[in-house]
Each structure stands twice: as structure tokens, then as C-alpha cells.
ZAMARGU-4260 file (C-alpha; in steps of 0.2 Angstrom, whole numbers, plus 5000, padded with zeros to 4 digits):
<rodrens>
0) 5008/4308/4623 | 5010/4289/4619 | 5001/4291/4601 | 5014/4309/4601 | 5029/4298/4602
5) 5025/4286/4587 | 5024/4300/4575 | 5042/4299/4569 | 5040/4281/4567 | 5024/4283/4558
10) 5036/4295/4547 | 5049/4284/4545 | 5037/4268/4538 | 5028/4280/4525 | 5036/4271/4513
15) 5025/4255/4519 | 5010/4262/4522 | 5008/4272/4506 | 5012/4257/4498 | 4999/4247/4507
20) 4987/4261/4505 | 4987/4261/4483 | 4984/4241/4486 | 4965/4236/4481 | 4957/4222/4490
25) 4960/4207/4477 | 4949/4196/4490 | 4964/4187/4496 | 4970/4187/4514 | 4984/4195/4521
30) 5000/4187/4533 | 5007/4195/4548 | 5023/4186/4554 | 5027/4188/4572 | 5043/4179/4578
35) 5050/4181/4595 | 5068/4176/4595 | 5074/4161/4606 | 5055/4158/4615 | 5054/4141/4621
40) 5037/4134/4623 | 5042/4126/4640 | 5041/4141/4648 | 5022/4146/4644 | 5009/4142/4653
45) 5000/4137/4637 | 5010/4124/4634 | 5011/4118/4653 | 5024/4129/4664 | 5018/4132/4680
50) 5019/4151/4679 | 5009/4162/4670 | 5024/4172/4660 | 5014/4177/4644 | 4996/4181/4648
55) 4991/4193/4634 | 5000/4181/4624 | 4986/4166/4632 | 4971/4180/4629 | 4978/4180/4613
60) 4977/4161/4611 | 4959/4161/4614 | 4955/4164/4599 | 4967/4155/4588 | 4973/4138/4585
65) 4986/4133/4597 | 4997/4120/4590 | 5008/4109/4606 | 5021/4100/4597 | 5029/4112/4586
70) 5046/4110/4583 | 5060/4121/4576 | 5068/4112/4562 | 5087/4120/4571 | 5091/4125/4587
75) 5099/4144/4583 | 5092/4161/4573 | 5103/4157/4557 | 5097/4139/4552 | 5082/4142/4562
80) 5075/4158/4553 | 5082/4150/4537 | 5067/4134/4540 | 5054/4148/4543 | 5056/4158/4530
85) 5059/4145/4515 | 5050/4127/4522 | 5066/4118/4520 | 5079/4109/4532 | 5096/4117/4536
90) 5104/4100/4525 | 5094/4108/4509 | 5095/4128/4513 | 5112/4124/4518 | 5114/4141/4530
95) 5121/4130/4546 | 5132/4142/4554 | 5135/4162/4559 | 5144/4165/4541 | 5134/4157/4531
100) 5129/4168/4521 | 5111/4166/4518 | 5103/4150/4510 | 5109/4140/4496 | 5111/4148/4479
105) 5099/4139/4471 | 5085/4140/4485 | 5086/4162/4484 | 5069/4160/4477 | 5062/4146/4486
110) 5055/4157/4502 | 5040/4167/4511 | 5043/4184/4501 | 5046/4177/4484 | 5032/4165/4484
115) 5019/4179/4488 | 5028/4194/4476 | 5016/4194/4464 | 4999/4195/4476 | 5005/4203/4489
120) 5014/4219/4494 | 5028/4215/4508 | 5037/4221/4523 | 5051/4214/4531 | 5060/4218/4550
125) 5074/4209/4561 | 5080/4217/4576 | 5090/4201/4576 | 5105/4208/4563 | 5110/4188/4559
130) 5092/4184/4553 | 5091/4202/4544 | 5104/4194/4534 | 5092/4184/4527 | 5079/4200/4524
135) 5095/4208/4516 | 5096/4193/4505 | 5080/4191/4500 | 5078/4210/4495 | 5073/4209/4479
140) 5057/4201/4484 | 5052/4214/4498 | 5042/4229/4496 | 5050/4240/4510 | 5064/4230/4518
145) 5066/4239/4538 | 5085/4242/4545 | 5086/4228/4561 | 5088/4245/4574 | 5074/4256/4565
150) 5064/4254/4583 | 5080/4254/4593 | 5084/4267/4606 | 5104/4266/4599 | 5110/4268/4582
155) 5126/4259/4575 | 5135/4277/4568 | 5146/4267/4559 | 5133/4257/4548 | 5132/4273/4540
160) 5144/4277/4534 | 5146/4282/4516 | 5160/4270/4512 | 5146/4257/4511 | 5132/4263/4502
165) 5119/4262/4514 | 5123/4242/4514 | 5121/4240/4533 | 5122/4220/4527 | 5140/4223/4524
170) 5143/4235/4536 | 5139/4223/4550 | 5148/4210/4543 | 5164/4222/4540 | 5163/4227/4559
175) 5155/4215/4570 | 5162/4200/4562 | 5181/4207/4557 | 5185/4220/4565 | 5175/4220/4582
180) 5176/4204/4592 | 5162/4207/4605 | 5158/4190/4610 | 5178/4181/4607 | 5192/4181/4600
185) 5204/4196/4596 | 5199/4211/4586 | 5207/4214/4569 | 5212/4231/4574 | 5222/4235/4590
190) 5213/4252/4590 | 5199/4254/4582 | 5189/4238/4595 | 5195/4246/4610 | 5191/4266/4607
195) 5176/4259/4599 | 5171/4249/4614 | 5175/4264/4626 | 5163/4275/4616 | 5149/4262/4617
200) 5153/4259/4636 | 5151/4279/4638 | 5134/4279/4628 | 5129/4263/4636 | 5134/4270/4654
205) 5120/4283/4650 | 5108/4275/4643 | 5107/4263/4658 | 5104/4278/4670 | 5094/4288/4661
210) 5083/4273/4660 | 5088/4264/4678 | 5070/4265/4684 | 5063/4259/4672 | 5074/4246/4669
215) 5085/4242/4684 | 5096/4230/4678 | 5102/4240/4661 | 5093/4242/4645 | 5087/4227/4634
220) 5101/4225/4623 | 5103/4218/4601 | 5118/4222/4599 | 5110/4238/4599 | 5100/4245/4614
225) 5080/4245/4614 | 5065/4249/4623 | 5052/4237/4624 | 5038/4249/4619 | 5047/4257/4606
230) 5048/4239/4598 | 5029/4237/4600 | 5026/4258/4593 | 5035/4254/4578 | 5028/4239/4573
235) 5010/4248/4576 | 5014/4261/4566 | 5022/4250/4552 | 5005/4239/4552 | 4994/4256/4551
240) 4985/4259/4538 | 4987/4243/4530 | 4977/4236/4516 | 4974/4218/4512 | 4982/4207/4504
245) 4998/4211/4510 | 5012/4200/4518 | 5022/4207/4534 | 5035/4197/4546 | 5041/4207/4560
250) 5057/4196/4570 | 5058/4206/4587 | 5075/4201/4599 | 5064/4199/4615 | 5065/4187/4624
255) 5082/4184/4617 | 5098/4186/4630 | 5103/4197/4638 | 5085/4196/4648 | 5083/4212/4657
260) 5066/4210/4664 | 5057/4229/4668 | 5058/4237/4685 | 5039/4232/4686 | 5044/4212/4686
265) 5063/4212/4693 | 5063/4198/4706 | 5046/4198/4705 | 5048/4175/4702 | 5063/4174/4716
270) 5061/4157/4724 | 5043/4153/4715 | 5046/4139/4704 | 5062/4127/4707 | 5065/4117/4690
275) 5071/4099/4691 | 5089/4099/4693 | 5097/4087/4678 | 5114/4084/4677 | 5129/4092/4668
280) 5130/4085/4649 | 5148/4081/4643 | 5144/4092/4627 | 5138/4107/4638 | 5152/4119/4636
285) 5152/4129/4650 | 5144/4118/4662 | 5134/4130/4671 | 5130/4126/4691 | 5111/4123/4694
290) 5111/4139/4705 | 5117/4148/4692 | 5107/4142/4677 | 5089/4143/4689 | 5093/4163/4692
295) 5095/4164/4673 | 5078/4156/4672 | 5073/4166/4684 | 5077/4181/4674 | 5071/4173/4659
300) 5053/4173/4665 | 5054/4189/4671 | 5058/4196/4653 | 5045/4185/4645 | 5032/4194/4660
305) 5040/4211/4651 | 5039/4206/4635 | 5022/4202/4635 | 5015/4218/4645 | 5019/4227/4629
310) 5017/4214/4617 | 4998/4215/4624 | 4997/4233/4617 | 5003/4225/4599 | 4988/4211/4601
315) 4975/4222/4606 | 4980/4234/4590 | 4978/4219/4578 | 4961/4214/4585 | 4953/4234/4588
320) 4961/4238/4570 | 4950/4225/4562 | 4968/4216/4555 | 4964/4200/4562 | 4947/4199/4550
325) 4958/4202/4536 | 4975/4192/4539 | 4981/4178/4546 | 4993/4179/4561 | 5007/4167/4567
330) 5014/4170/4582 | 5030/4158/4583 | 5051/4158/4585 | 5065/4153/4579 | 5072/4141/4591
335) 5068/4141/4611 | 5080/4142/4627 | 5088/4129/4637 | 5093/4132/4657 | 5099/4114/4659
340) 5113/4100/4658 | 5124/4114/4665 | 5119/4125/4647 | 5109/4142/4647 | 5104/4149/4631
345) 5103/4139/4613 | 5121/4139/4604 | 5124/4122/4610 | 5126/4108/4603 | 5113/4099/4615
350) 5095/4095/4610 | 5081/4093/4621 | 5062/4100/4624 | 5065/4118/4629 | 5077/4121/4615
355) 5069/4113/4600 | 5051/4114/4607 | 5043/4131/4602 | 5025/4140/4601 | 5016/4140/4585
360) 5000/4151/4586 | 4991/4154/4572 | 4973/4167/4572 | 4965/4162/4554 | 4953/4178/4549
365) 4939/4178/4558 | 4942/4165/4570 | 4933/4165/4587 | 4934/4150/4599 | 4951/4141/4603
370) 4958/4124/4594 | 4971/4113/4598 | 4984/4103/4590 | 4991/4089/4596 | 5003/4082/4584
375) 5019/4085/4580 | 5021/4097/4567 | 5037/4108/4561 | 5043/4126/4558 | 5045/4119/4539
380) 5025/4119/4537 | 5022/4136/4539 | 5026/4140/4521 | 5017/4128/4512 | 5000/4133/4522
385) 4999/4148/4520 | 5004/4145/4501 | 4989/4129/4501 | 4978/4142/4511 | 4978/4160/4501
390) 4986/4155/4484 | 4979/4137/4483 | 4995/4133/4479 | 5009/4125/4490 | 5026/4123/4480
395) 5033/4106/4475 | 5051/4112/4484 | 5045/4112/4500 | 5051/4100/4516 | 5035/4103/4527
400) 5016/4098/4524 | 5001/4108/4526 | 4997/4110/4546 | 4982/4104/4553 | 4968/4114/4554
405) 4976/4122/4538 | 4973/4110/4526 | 4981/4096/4535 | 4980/4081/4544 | 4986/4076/4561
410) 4998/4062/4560 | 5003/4058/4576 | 5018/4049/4571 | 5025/4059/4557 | 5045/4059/4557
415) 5051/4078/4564 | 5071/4084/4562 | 5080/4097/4573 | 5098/4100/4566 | 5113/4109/4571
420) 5128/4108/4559 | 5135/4125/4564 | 5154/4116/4566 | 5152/4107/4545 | 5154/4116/4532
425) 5141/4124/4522 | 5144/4113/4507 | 5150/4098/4513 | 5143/4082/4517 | 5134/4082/4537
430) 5148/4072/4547 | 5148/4087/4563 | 5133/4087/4570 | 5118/4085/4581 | 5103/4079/4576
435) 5086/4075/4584 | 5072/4064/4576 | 5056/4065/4587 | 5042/4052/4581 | 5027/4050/4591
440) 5031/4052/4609 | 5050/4044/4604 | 5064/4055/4602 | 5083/4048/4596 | 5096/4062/4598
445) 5112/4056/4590 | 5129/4068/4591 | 5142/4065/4581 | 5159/4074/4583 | 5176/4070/4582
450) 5179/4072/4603 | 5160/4064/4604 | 5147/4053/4596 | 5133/4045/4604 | 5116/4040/4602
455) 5103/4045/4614 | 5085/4038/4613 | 5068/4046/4626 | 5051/4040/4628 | 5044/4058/4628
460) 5025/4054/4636 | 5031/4042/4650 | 5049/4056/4653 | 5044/4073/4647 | 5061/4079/4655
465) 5071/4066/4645 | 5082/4060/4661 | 5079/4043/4657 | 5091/4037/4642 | 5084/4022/4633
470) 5095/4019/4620 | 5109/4009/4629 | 5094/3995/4631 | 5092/3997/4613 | 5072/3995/4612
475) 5065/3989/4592 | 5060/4006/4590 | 5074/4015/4594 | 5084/4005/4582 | 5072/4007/4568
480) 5073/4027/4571 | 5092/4025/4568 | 5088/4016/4552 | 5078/4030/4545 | 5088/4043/4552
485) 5105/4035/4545 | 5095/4033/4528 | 5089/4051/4527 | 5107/4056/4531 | 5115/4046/4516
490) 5101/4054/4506 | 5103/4073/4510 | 5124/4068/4510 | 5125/4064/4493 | 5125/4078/4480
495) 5140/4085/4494 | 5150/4069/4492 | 5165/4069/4480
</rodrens>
């Protein structure tokens, strides 16, 4: 019955697999790209939580190459899937906020897709619809190009709609970002959003009880409403069938808010774990109480627990399918989750380890037996490895190096950037901002925004939980880290400056 109930989405990536099927094998690898939006590498026990919240993901890991200090180079999905997909910081791709609209002009060409067009056939899915912006941008590059709800249980009826062509780009943008406020502000239309949102509630309404059961605190939810194993059934069928070399990058919204865990884990880590309480940022913007951000937590785990039940059935396809012989897999995300300093989720402007510290697991062809890597390394590299790696060739545009352990070398004090600019302008010099330089085990945090700017400065190996602020002490190294960070900053500023 379960291989039943994949038939229409085997039927709907036909497009895919006959494509993937006519491909000869050239000799050269494939790449499967699996990010998990908003997974913070705090909360896995591979990177030393407490609690076991993703152990297919750790079976998986036994064979791979683990890497420990990965950082994303942003702290939400625009800017951070933007770094990914095209090995450059947000101050050169210059997508830094919700309406960006896709990277810099010049850089269209300067990403994952494009750089294997001409070896590779390619598939592209984002159930997040802000990084499918990207997908949509970068379309002329992709093979077969998925819509972000083609595995969701709900369907956006007005995406469809003739007036735009097919364009869901444009029809979410039209909708979600002028029409229909769902998060804030007031809608554009004074009917429209509220019969809209009546109609939705209704479907919603029955959706949730339908699947109450099975999922008792209301269906997972991307805008668009999903089951877990629907996600995990249509990325097998997508991957069936498929000849090497190809390139496929599949962004699934899990473990992304709003976390609705499965009936099966639902309270199932009430009192188990109580996380250092920290104390309320003046950036934080809601300035959550510590009960409140633990049971989001909480929750949290529980969806990472649900998550990864049926993200095990998506592993053990890859391995009995003979795909991890023939492809390399990275299994990473685009930025983590933070539930601290009175903040719960990532669009913040606060920077610390659970947010900016995320997994990087990579399985090269073949590989048996585990590595690790200690040194820092960036969601930059990605690119230009798996360029060095399969087309012996790593581009000259890049920001990142080649990883360790893919034609790399560990430098355990290489100088890593986090960014968020989400209130500057696209095209304008950085003077909005929060940036994080992490070198070695030292980490300087500098804010800077017209209510607030200060510098913050953690020994990282002596204070993993960055409670003790070293900067107002002002040790040698912390002043030198301002110096290069205030240097790069002048650097990347000035083709912006008038």
C-alpha cells in the first residue's frame, strides 16, 4: 500500500526520470543536495546535545564525513540558501532580505546549477517558497525545476491561476507579499485576505482533524500544509531511476516552524533536558520568557525526532538503491534555530552557536567508515568542492575553499563570516547589520544599528555558551579581529559607496 501511494508522485517526476534515464554514464559522479531548513547543529547528538533527536540521521553519519564547525554564512533561508547555492557571502550575492529578489545580477551564473549544466542533468525542489525563489531564478540552468507544494497535502489554488502563466514565482509574490499579510501588517485588499483566510481556516480546520491522530497538534505547515512521509515518497520517487552523473538538491521545510512533532513523539521530551537559562538580549525583539522558549524547544526536538523517523526511510533508499556508490551526498541547512536570550527561531538580528552553527554531512561514493572534521569551515565551500572534486575545476568567483577531506586542508584558524543585513538595502553599502567573525575558538559579534551598536567578543573553547563577554576587557586578539573585520567591511563596501 505504501509503494501504491507513490505512484502519482512517480507520475508527476516523469519528467525527471526519463531524463535521467536517456543520460549514459560519462564516469563522473553525481550530487544529491539535502537541506533541512532551520537545523541547528546544537541540537544533534552528533554534535554533542544530550538527546538523541536525529538517530537515522547518526546511522547515516557512520559512514560519512562529519564536519563540527560548519557555519552558515547568514543567519535566515534568503541570504543563507543564496551562500549554499552560489559559494559567495551575502555582501557579494547581495540577496539580504525577504524581497530581495534573487542574487546580484551579475552573479545569475555564478551557482550550483550553472556550474554543472553542461555534465550533469539537474533537479531542483524547495518546499521553502522564499528559497524556491532562487530555483525560479536560476531556471534556465535546471533540467526539471519542482513547484515548492509538489509533495504537499494542500495546494495554493490561486497559484494557478491563468492570469499568471503558470509563474507560481509571481504568483506568490503577488499574493503572499501584497495582497495577503499572514505574518504582519495590513492586507492590500480589505476582502480578498479575510475570505481568503476564512477559506483556508475551513480547509485547515479539516485537515487538522482528518489527521488529528496522527498528528495531534495540527498538521506540519509551509505556508502550505504537509505530511512528513509524503515529503520523503516524493523525493524517493524523484531520485528513482536515476542515472549518474546528474545533480539533484532537494530543500525540505522540516524542522522549520511551526514544529508539529507526530503523535508518536508529542511530549515525549517533557522535563528531560533543561537548557541553561541566558539572559534576555536588548536586540531580542520579543523577549521571550525562559519557560516559554524551553517548551518551544521542547517542541523542536520533538519535530527533529519526527523528522527523522521518515527522513530514515529517505537514507536507507539511497544506500539499498546503490545511489550512495554513485554520488556524493551532503546533508546540511541553511541556517540553525536559536531558543535563547529571550529569541525563538532565526529572524533575529542576534548571532550565536545554535543559530549560525549547522550540520554538514557529507557521504563521498563508496565511503565506509566515519571521519571527522574539526576545523572551521563555511556553507561557502560547498561549491567549490564538489567543483575541485568531479569537474577538477573550482571557479575563480568563489568566497569558500575546498573542504577538508575534499581536497582541502584544515586550518584551524581560518577567518569564517555570518551576516545578516536584512534591514540595508540590497545595493547599498553595509551600515545595518550584524556580523559574526569566528577565528579559532574566538568569535567577535559586532551589531551595528542606528537604536544599537556594540561589539561582542567569546572565547568559544573555554565558553561554548557565549555568557561570558570579553570584549569590554578588550584582549589583543579581539582588537585585532576588529581590525580585519573593519578592513573586509571597507573592502566589500566600496563598489556600493557614491
Amino acid at each position: 500500500m505504501k509503494l501504491a501511494a507513490t505512484l502519482p508522485l512517480a507520475y508527476c517526476v516523469s519528467p525527471l526520470m526519463n531524463q535521467l534515464k536517456g543520460q549514459s554514464d560519462s564516469g563522473r559522479f553525481g550530487v544529491i543536495v539535502l537541506v533541512f531548513d532551520a537545523l541547528s547543529a546544537q541540537n544533534l547528538s552528533l554534535y554533542g546535545y544530550p538527546l538523541h533527536t536525529m538517530p537515522n540521521l547518526e546511522k547515516f553519519a557512520d559512514n560519512a564525513t562529519v564536519y563540527h564547525r560548519h557555519y552558515s554564512a547568514a543567519t535566515f533561508t534568503i541570504p543563507g540558501t543564496a551562500s549554499l547555492l552560489s559559494g559567495l557571502y551575502p555582501w557579494s550575492h547581495r540577496a539580504l532580505t525577504l524581497g530581495a529578489g534573487g542574487v546580484a545580477r551579475q552573479h545569475i551564473e555564478h551557482q550550483l546549477f550553472a556550474m554543472f549544466k553542461d555534465t550533469h542533468t539537474s533537479a531542483g525542489y524547495s518546499q521553502n517558497k522564499y528559497s524556491d525563489s532562487f530555483l525560479f531564478q536560476f531556471r534556465n540552468f535546471l533540467d526539471t525545476h519542482f513547484p515548492s507544494d509538489a509533495f504537499d497535502h494542500e495546494k495554493r489554488m490561486l497559484y494557478d491561476l491563468p492570469f499568471f502563466k503558470k509563474d507560481r514565482q509571481i504568483a506568490f509574490s503577488s499574493f503572499d507579499d501584497n495582497i495577503f499579510h499572514s505574518i504582519e501588517g495590513l492586507d492590500s485588499s480589505l476582502f480578498l485576505g479575510p475570505l481568503y483566510r476564512l477559506l483556508s481556516l475551513v480547509f485547515r480546520r479539516e485537515n487538522n482533524q482528518k489527521f488529528k491522530k496522527q498528528y495531534p497538534n495540527g498538521l506540519p505547515d509551509s505556508t502550505d500544509q504537509f505530511l512528513l512521509s509524503d515529503l520523503v515518497d516524493g523525493a524517493i520517487a524523484a531520485l528513482t531511476g536515476m542515472q549518474v552523473p546528474s545533480l539533484a538538491y532537494f530543500h525540505f521545510h522540516p524542522p522549520h516552524h511551526p514544529y508539529r512533532p507526530t503523535g508518536r513523539y508529542s511530549g515525549s521530551l517533557y522535563s528531560i533536558f533543561a537548557p541553561l537559562e541566558k539572559p534576555v538580549h536588548a536586540l531580542a525583539s520579543e523577549k521571550r520568557s525562559y519557560v516559554n522558549m524551553r517548551r518551544n524547544r521542547q517542541a523542536y526536538d520533538e519535530y527533529l525526532l519526527s523528522w527523522d523517523e521518515e527522513a530514515g526511510r529517505l537514507f536507507d533508499f539511497l544506500w539499498s538503491s546503490g545511489l550512495l556508490d554513485k554520488n556524493y551526498v551532503i546533508i546540511t541547512s541553511d541556517h540553525g534555530e536559536m531558543f535563547e536570550r529571550g529569541e525563538i527561531g532565526h529572524f533575529t538580528p542576534l548571532m550565536y552557536e545554535p543559530l549560525i552553527h549547522i550540520p554538514l554531512i557529507i557521504s563521498q561514493p563508496g565511503q565506509t567508515g566515519r571521519k571527522d572534521v574539526f576545523a572551521p569551515t563555511s556553507s561557502t565551500d560547498i561549491l567549490p568542492s564538489l567543483g575541485g572534486q568531479i569537474l577538477n575545476s573550482v571557479p575563480d568567483w568563489v568566497e569558500g575553499v575546498l573542504l577538508p577531506g575534499l581536497g582541502g586542508k584544515e586550518d584551524p584558524d581560518r577567518s569564517i563570516y555570518t551576516i545578516d543585513a536584512k534591514q540595508n538595502p540590497a545595493f547599498a553599502p553595509l551600515n545595518k547589520y550584524s556580523i559574526a567573525l569566528t577565528k579559532g575558538q574566538s568569535r567577535l559579534i559586532h551589531y551595528k544599528y542606528p537604536e544599537y551598536e556594540q561589539f561582542e567578543f567569546y572565547d568559544l573553547e573555554k565558553d561554548p555558551e557565549e555568557m561570558n563577554d570579553l570584549y569590554p576587557s578588550l584582549p589583543a586578539l579581539a582588537k585585532q579581529m576588529q581590525e580585519e573585520m573593519v578592513q573586509k567591511l571597507d573592502e566589500v563596501n566600496r563598489p556600493y559607496e557614491k
